[in-house]
Structure formats: structure tokens, C-alpha cells
N, C-alpha and C positions, 0 to 999 in steps of 0.2 A: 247522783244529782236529783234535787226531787223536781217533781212536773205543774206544781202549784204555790199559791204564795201562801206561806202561812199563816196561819192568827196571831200568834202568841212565840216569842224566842226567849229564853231565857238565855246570858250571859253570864260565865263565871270566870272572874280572870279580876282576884284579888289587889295583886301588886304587882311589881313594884310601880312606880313614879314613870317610868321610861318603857315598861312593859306595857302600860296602860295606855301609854300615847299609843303606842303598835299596835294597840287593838283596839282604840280608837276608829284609825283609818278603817280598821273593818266592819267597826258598828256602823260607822257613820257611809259606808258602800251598800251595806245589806238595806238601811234607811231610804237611798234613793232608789235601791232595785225595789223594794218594797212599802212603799211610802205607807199603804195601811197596815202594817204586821204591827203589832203592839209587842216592843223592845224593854223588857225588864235587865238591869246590869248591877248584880252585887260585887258589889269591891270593898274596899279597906276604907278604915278614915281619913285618913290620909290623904288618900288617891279620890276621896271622896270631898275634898276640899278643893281638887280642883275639876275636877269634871261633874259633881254633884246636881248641877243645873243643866246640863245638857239638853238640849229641845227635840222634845217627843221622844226621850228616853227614861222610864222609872229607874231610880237609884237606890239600890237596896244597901244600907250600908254592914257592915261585918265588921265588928269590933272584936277582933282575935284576943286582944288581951283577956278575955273573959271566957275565952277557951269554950267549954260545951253549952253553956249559957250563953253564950253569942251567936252558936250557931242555932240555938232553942229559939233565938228571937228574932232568927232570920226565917226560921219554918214557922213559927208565930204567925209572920207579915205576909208567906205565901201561902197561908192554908186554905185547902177548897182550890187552888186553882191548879191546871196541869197544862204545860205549856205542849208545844208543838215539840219544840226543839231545845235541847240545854245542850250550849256550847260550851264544853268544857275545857276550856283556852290556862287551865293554870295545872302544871303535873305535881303538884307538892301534893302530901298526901292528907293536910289538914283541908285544904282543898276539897279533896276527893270525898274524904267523909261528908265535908258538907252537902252537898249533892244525893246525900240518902235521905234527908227528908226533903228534895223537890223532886216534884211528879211532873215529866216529862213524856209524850212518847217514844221520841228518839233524844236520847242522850250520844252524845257526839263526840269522841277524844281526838286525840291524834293518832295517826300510822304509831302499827306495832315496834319499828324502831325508836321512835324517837316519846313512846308514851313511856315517863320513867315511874317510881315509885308505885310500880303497882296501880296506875293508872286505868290500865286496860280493864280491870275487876270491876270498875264501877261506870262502864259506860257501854250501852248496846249495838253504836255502830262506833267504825274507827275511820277516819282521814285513810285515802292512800297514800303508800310510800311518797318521799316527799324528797326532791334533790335541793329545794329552797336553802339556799344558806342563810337570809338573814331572819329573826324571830317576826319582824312584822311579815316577810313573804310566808311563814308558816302561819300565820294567825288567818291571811290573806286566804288559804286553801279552805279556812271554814266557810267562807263567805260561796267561793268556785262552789261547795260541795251545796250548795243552797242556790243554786245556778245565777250568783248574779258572776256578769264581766268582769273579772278582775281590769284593773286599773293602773294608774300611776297612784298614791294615795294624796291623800287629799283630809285635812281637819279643821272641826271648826269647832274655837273652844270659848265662852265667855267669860271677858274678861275684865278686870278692873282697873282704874288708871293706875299708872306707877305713882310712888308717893313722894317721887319726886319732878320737878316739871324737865324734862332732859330734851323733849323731843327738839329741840331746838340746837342741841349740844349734840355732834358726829361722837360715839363713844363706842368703844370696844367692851367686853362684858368678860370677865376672868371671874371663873365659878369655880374654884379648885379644889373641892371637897368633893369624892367621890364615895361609898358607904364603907370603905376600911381604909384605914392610913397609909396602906401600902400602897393603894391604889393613886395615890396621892403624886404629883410631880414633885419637884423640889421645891420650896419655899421663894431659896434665892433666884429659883429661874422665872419662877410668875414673879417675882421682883422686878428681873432683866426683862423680861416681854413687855411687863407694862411700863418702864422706862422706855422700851423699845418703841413701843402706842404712842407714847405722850411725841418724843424724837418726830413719830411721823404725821402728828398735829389731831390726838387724837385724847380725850378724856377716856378714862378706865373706872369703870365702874365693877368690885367684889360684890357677889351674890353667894348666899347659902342659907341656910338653915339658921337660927337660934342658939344650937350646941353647941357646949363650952369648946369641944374639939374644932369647930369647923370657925368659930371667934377667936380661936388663939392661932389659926391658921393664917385668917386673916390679918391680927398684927403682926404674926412673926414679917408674912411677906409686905404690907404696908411700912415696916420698920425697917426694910431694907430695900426699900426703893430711893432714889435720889428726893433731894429736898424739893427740885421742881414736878417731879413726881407725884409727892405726896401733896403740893397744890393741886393737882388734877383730878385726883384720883377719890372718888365717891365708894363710903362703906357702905351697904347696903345689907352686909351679911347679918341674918335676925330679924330684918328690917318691911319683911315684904312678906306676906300670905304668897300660896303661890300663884291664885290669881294677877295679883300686883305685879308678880314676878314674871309672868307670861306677859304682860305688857311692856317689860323691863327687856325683857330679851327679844322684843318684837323691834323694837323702833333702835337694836344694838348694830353696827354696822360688821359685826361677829364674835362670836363667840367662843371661849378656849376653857377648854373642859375634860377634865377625863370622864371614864365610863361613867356617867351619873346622870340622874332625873335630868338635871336643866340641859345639859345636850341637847334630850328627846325633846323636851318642851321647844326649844328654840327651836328644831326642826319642825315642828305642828308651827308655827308661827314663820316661817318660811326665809330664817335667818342662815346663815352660814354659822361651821360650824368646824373649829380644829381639834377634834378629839384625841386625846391623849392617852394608849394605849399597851399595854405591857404584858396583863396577865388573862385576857381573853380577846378571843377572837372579834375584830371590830366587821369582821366581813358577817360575822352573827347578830354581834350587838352595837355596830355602833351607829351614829347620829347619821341616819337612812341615805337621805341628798347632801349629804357632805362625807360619803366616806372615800372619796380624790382626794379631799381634805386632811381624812387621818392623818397623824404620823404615828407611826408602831414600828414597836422590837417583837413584835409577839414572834411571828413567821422566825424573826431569829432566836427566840428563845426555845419556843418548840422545836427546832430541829435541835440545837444541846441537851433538851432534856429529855426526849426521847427519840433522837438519832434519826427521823423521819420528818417528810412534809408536812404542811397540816392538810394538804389532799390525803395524806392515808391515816391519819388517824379518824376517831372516833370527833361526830360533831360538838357538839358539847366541851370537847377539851381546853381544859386549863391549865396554865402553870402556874407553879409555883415560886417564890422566894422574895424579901423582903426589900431587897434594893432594884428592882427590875426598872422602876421608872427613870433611877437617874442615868440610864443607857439613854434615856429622850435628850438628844441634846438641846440648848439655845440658837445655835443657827440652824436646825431644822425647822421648827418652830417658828425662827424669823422667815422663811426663806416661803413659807407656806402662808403665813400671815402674809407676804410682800404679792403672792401669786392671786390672792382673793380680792386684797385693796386696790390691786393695779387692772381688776382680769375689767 
């Protein structure tokens, strides 16, 4: 724990969408423990579209596509300067590289458990052991090691109106695209749910990305919703930056999502949240103030595929296989939706 405030913090903690809101709540802890330390935060483009503006944070952007030339013009923007501290909040190892041209004096990783890829090679002090099960409580122990009070978290993101006028309209928000297909619920069941929405007096509004996949997702499931349905029910998917979209999932009276960005967003914007869970741990990664909320098979798929608790395995674990999601049934789903709308 150091005894002083620092000058200068460098932050590295590239992606994803949902990992960055979790570190977020830590940038944005370390800001009121230390309101003069000057906060530099390189992230991804992407991830730099929505937090890009952050107040009294520089945003260094890293456009990976560009491989060693991307990180040539991120040591470019920081030459000459050498921070106090580099948090180094991301263990991939394109990551790590990048971090050898910035000058730091303490570079900061995680406990030797949980710093993977070779992580520990490129940083001079390490996190302690860590029994944190969720990724934001681990991002949270960078902030402890820099002596501010851990917290309940707390974010604040700038935002843009939605580009449609809703707040006027109670609507529920169905985001069904999570980053691989598997990850995906059934089509027919975000159907049934948001049939089940409209039933309980409620407009459904689809959010996602632009991708042909996550567009054909959304008409598979809008084409199989009833005809009073599809009068209700608002595509948005393509349709919204994710600023837009952070104001789309603020004013939602909840949100149903498997493991993906808009969960976490919706949790930074202080929505509810029914995360939909099969092939990773939601007590790791899922949507923070709503995980009463989840519903998961996971705890049951880990014990068949490797004959133990997820108390004894290794944190990080995953399973595997391709149909894991349709074990989420429809009346869990409804019965979890009825507990949030009713509570």
C-alpha cells in the first residue's frame, strides 16, 4: 500500500466492452481517492467509443489491428513521460508487450496466481493473493494496493440521447448477441420472453451491434414472435453508437442478456439485469448488481464435465460444448423476469 498520492497512473486494460466497465468503477475510485493524480487510460477502439470522454481521464487509444505499429503510436503519444504507477489490469500478452515502451516506476500486475500469459515477466510489483471471485472485485484490489477504500462501485459514463424518444414508453431491453454464437440463448425463447414482456404490458426493445450475425439474430427472433408482438417491439440492433445505447439500456425497466458488453453497460447505468449463463462462471463475470438475477446451468455443467464443484476447480474455468444454452429454460427466465417487475 503506498503512503502518498501519486502524480501520474497509467492504466492498461484494453478490452473488452464489459471488462472495461469493471475497471471503470476502479478508475473512477482511484479519481475521488485522489482527485489531483493525473489518470492516463489506453484501451481499444472500440472500448474507446464509449468511454473516450471520461472527465479528467486522458484516453490513449490502441488500435490493435495495426499490430506493432499500433503499439509504435501509442509509445509515440507517451514519450518523455514516466508515470508513477502502470496498472496493468489486462493478462493477454499483446497487452504485456505493450507496456515495454511505457516508463513507469512501479508497474503493477496481478497475484502470481491469477497473472496468466506470462504476465508476471513484464511487471515489478505483483497484487496479493486475491480470493475475489468477481473480475471487477479483482480490478478493485488495484485501487486497495494504492490505499484508497474499497467501495460498493459506482460509474459515471457520458452519454447520448437514445435515437429514439422511449422514455415515455416502460420497455424491457432483449440484447441477445453475446461474442460467439454458442453463447447465444435460443432465438425461439427471446421470442417467448418478449411475447411474455408485451403479455405483461410491456414494449421490447433489440439491441446489438451492426453484424450481419447479430441482424440475422434479430430477425430470426422478431419473426417468431406473435403478430401483437412484433407491434411492440423496437429493432434497434445497428442502430445506436454505444453511447446511444448506454442511454437505451438506462431508462429499460431491465435487461436480458447473456455474457456480453450491454449486461455490464446496463449495470454502470444502474439497470437490472437477467444474465444468461452456460459456459462461464457468472459469479466471475457476470452483470455485478444483478447476479440474484442470473439464471445459470454453469455450476451444473461443471460438475459433468469435470466431476467436481466450481469451489475446486481452477478460477478462470470454462466449459465447453455447443448446445449448453438451450438447458436455460423459458419459465426460468419468466419466473426471474416476474421477481424483478413485481420486487
Amino acid at each position: 500500500m503506498i503512503k502518498a498520492s501519486p502524480n501520474s497512473i497509467c492504466v492498461l486494460r484494453l478490452s473488452a466492452i464489459g471488462d472495461v466497465c469493471h475497471a471503470l468503477a476502479t478508475v473512477q475510485l482511484i479519481q475521488r481517492t485522489y482527485p489531483d493524480t493525473k489518470i492516463t487510460w489506453i484501451m481499444g477502439k472500440i472500448e474507446a467509443q464509449l468511454l473516450g470522454d471520461l472527465p479528467d481521464v486522458e484516453v490513449v487509444v490502441f488500435d490493435k489491428s495495426q499490430g506493432l505499429q499500433g503499439m509504435k503510436a501509442v509509445w509515440r503519444q507517451l514519450a518523455g513521460r514516466k508515470f508513477d504507477y502502470l496498472l496493468h489490469m489486462q493478462v493477454a500478452l499483446r497487452a504485456s508487450v505493450l507496456t515495454l515502451g511505457i516508463k513507469a516506476k512501479v508497474k503493477l500486475g496481478f497475484s502470481w496466481k491469477r497473472a496468466k500469459e506470462g504476465q508476471w515477466l513484464f511487471t515489478n510489483r505483483k497484487l496479493p493473493n486475491s480470493h475475489s471471485s468477481h473480475v471487477l472485485d479483482n480490478f478493485a484490489d488495484f485501487a486497495g494496493y494504492l490505499g484508497c477504500q474499497v467501495t460498493d462501485p459506482s460509474w459515471f459514463i457520458p452519454t447520448e440521447p437514445s435515437p429514439l424518444p422511449l422514455q415515455a414508453t416502460p420497455y424491457v431491453v432483449i440484447s441477445p448477441a453475446a461474442s460467439k454464437d454458442e453463447r447465444n440463448w435460443l432465438s425461439e425463447r427471446y421470442a417467448a420472453i418478449a411475447d411474455y414482456a408485451v403479455e405483461k404490458g410491456y414494449h421490447v426493445v433489440l439491441c446489438g451491434s451492426p453484424a450481419e450475425r447479430e441482424r440475422k439474430l434479430a430477425l430470426d427472433i422478431v419473426s417468431q414472435c406473435r403478430e401483437d408482438t412484433q407491434k411492440q417491439l423496437i429493432d434497434l440492433v445497428g442502430k445506436t453508437n454505444l453511447k446511444q445505447l448506454c442511454s437505451v439500456l438506462k431508462q429499460a425497466e431491465l435487461v436480458i442478456a447473456p455474457d456480453s458488453g450491454p449486461a455490464h453497460i446496463a449495470t454502470t447505468q444502474g439497470t437490472p439485469v437477467i444474465g444468461l449463463y452456460a459456459h462461464s462462471n457468472p459469479q466471475r463475470t457476470g452483470p455485478y448488481n444483478s447476479l440474484h438475477w442470473v439464471v445459470s446451468v454453469y455450476d451444473q455443467v461443471v460438475q459433468e464435465q469435470y466431476g467436481k464443484p466450481v469451489s475446486e476447480l481452477k478460477w478462470a474455468t470454462r466449459v465447453k460444448g455447443k448446445n449448453l444454452m438451450e438447458r436455460i429454460t423459458l419459465d426460468q427466465v419468466q419466473k426471474t423476469f416476474d421477481a424483478i417487475v413485481d420486487n
